[in-house]
C-alpha positions in Angstrom: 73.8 -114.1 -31.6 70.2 -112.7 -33.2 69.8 -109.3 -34.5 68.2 -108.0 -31.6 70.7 -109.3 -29.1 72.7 -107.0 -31.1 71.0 -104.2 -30.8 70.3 -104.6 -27.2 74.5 -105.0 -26.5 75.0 -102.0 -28.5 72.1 -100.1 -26.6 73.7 -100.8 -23.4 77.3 -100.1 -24.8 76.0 -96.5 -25.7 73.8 -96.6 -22.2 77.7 -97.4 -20.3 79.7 -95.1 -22.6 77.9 -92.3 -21.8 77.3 -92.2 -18.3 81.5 -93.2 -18.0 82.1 -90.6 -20.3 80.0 -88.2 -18.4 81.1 -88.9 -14.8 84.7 -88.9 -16.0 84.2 -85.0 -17.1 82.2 -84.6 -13.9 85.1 -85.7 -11.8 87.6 -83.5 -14.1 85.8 -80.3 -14.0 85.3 -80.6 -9.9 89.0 -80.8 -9.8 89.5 -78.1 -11.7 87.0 -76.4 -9.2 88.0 -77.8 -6.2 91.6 -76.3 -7.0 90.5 -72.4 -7.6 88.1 -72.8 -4.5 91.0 -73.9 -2.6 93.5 -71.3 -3.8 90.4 -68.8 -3.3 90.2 -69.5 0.1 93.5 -69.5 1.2 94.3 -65.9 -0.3 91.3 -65.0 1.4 92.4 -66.1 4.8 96.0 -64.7 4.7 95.2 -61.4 3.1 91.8 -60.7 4.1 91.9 -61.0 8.1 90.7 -58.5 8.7 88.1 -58.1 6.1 85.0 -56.3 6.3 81.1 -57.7 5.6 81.2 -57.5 2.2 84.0 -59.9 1.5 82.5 -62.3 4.6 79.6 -62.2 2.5 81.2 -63.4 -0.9 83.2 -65.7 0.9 79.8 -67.1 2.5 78.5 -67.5 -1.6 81.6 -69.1 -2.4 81.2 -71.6 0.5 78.0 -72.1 -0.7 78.6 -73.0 -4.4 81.1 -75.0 -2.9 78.4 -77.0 -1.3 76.0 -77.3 -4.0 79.2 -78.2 -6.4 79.7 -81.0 -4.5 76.1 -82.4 -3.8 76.2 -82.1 -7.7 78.9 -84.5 -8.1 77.6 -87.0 -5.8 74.4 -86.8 -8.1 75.9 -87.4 -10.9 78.3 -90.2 -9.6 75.8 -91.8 -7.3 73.8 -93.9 -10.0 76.8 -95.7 -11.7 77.7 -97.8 -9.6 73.7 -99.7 -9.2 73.7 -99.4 -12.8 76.8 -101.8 -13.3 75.7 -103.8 -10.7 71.6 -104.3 -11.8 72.2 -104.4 -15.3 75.4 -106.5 -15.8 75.7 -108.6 -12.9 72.5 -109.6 -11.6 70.9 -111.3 -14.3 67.1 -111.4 -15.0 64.6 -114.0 -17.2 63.9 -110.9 -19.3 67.6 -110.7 -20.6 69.4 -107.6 -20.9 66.6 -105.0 -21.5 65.4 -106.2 -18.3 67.9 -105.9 -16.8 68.2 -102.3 -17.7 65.0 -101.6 -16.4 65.5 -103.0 -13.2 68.8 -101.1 -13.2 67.2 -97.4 -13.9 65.0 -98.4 -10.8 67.8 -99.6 -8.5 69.8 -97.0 -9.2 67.1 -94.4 -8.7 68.7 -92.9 -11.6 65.5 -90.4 -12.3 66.0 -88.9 -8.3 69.4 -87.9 -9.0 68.8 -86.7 -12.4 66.0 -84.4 -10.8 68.4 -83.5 -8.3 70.9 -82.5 -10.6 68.7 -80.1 -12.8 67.9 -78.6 -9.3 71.3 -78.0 -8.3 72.6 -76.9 -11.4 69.6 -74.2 -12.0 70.9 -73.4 -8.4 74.5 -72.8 -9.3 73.9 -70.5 -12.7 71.1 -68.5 -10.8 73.8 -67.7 -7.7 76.3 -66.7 -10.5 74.1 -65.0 -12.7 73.1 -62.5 -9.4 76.2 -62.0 -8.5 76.7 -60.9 -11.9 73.8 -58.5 -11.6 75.2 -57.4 -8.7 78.1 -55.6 -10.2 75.9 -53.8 -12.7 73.7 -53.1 -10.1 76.6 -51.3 -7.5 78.2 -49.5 -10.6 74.9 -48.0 -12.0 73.1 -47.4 -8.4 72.4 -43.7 -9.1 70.3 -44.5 -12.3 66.9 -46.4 -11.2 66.2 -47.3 -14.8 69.0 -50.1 -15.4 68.4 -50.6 -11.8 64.8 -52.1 -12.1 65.4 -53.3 -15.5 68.0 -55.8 -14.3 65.9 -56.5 -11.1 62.6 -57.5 -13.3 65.3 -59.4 -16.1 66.5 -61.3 -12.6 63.3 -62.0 -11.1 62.0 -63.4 -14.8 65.1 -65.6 -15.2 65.0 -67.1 -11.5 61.2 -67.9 -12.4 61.8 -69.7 -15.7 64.7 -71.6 -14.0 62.3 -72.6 -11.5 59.9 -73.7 -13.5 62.3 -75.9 -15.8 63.8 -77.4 -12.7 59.9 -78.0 -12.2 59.3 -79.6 -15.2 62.4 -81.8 -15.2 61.4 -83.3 -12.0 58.2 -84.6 -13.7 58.4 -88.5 -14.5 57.8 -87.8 -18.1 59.5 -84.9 -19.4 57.3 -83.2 -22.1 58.4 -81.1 -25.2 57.8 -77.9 -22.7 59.6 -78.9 -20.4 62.7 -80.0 -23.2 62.3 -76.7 -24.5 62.4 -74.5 -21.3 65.7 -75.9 -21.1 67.2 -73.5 -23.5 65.3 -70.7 -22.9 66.2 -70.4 -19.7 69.9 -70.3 -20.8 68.8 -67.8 -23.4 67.6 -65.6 -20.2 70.3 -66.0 -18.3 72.4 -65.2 -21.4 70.2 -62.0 -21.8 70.9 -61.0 -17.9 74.6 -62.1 -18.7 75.2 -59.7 -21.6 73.2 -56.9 -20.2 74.9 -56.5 -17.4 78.7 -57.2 -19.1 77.7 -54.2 -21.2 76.5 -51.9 -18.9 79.9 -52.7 -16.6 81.6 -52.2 -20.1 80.0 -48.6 -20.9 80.6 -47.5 -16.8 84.3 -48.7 -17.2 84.6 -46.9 -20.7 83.2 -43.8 -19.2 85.9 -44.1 -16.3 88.9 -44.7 -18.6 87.8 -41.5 -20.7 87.9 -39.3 -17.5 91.0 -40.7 -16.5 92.7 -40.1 -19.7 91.0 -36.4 -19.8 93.3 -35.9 -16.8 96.7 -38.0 -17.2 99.7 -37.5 -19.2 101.4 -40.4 -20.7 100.4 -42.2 -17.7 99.5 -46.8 -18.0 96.5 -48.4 -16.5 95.6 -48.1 -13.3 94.6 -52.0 -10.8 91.0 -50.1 -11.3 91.1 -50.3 -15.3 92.6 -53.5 -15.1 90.2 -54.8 -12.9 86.9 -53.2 -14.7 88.2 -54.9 -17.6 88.7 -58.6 -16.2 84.9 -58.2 -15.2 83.8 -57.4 -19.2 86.1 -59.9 -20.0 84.9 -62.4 -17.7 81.4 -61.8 -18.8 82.2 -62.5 -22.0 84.2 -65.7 -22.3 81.0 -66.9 -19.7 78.6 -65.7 -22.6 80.3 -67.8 -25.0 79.5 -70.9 -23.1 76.5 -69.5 -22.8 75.8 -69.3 -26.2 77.2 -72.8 -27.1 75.0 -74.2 -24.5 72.0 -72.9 -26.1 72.9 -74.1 -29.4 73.2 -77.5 -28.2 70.0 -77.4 -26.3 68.0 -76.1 -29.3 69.4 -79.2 -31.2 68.9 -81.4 -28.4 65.3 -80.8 -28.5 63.7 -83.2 -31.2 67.0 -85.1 -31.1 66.7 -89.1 -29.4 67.6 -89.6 -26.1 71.0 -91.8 -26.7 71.8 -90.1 -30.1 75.1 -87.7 -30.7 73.5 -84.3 -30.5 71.5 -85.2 -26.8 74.9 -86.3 -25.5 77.3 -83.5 -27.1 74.5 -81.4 -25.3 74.2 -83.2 -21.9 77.8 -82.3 -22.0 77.8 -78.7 -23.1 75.8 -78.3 -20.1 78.2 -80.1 -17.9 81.1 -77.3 -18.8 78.0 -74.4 -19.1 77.6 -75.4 -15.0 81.3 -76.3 -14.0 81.9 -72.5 -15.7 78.7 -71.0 -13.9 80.6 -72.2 -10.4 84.3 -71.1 -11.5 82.9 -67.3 -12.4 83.3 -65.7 -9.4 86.0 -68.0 -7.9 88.3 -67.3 -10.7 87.6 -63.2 -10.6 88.2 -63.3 -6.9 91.3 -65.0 -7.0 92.6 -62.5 -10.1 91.1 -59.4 -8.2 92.9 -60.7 -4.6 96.3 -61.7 -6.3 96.0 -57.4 -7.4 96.3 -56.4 -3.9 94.1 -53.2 -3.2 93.9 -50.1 -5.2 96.5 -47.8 -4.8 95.7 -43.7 -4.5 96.8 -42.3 -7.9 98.4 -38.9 -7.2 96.6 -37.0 -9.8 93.4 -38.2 -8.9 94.0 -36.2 -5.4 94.4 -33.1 -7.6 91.6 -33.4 -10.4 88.0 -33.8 -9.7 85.0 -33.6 -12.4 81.5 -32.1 -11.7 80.3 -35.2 -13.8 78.5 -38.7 -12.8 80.7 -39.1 -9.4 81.6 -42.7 -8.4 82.6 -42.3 -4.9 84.8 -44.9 -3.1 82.3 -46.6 -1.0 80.1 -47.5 -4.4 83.1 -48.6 -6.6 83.9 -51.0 -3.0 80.3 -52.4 -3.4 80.9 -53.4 -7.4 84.1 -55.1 -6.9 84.3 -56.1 -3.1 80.5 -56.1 -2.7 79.1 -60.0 -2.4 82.2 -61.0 -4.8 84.7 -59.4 -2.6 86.8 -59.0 -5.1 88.8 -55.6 -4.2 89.8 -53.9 -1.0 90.7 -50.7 -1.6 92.4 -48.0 0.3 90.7 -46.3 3.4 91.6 -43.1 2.0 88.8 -41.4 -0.4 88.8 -42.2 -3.7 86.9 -39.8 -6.4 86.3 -41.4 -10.1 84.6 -39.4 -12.4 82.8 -40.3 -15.5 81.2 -37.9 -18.2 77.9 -38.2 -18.4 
């Protein structure tokens, strides 16, 4: 065997390893997807029957992930199988880099790539709003955070945009390479802004609560505000990895270590993206509703008033992540 029948066999060994290795993940972190959707939607329908627009809504966002999950696996998987077949079994003159060739056209492997970026841009744009969304709800009396998350939101859906843009293009330019990680650095901006501003809003709300209890443990509504900053957080350090990798990726070869340890950075960066809001609605649903605390009905502050209907719209708004009581419920914050 000559030198560069070598190298050609262990070209198409990495070629094979990493689109088995990739597709393996792929089918791994659907399961793992499929499951929460799954569990999601059958709380949903034997606790929620009766459930109002807002949770219709989120269930309607879920629904769609769902959909754009699963057109996302098919991408991904789609191309294998023409690639075994054109570049192992059908044999050409040319020899095995031929056979490559004609396998990345058979297989129309750059279509589903471009689909991929699309649907995946899709999927971390729908989560990333429905994070905004809670910031949004919890802060609506202040106009200030409220257009600065709507102008950080409408810059990160047109950078995504445009890299999904520039990823459909034949050849993918160093643009193009690095508006893939600074569109994660957006999102990760939007991401962290709005985790914060939930955390300061749930801060203020356990101080006033504590102002007016006794010796008293943490109410669903703490618990809850909290899983959302937490949430937020263990999403951000994805995030974070997932711009690392990208930043490395970007003068890195195509087939070397750091382009594949990002390809799949971004593989978990997505499969998280999808599992956000499934994962909170199934934690928030398995709570039950809020329940009146006593001394709530007694004290009131004169301070930054959250009234029920606008705590509803953070947590049950398009997540529909808690139902709460019909009664009224009054939390105050200092301002």
């Amino acid at each position: 065997m000559t030198p560069e029948e070598v190298m050609e066999l262990s070209h198409i060994g990495v070629v094979f390893f990493e689109n088995f290795v990739r597709t393996i993940i792929a089918l791994l972190l659907f399961g793992i997807y499929f499951l929460a959707f799954c569990i999601g939607l059958y709380i949903y329908c034997h606790k929620n029957s009766t459930a109002g627009g807002a949770k219709k809504a989120m269930i309607c966002v879920l629904l769609g992930t769902f959909v754009l999950m699963l057109l996302l696996l098919v991408s991904g998987v789609a191309p294998v199988p023409g690639l075994v077949k054109y570049a192992l079994v059908v044999t050409l003159p040319g020899g095995i880099m031929e056979q490559i060739v004609a396998a990345d056209a058979q297989s129309h492997s750059l279509v589903y790539n471009t689909i991929t970026n699309w649907l995946s841009n899709m999927v971390i744009l729908i989560t990333d709003t429905v994070i905004v969304w809670r910031a949004w709800a919890m802060w609506m009396d202040n106009a200030k955070v409220r257009w600065t998350l709507l102008l950080l939101m409408l810059a990160n859906i047109g950078v995504s945009l445009a890299d999904s843009a520039l990823d459909s293009q034949t050849v993918l330019n160093n643009l193009a390479v690095t508006l893939d990680w600074v569109s994660i650095v957006l999102s990760f901006s939007v991401n962290m802004i709005a985790t914060c501003l939930i955390s300061f809003r749930a801060w203020l709300h356990h101080r006033s609560i504590k102002s007016i209890s006794i010796a008293r443990k943490w109410t669903k509504g703490e618990r809850i505000l909290l899983l959302l900053v937490e949430s937020g957080g263990i999403y951000a350090l994805l995030q974070l990895l997932s711009i690392i990798a990208s930043a490395l990726s970007v003068k890195a070869p195509p087939l070397g270590p750091i382009s594949f340890t990002s390809t799949l950075t971004i593989q978990f960066y997505v499969a998280a993206a999808a599992l956000n809001p499934v994962a909170i609605f199934i934690l928030v649903q398995t709570q039950n509703t809020y329940e009146k605390a006593s001394i709530l009905g007694r004290f009131q502050h004169p301070a930054n008033k959250i009234n029920h209907s606008m705590v509803s719209a953070i947590l049950s708004g398009p997540e529909g992540n808690v139902a709460f009581t019909e009664q009224e419920i009054n939390i105050t914050c200092s301002a």
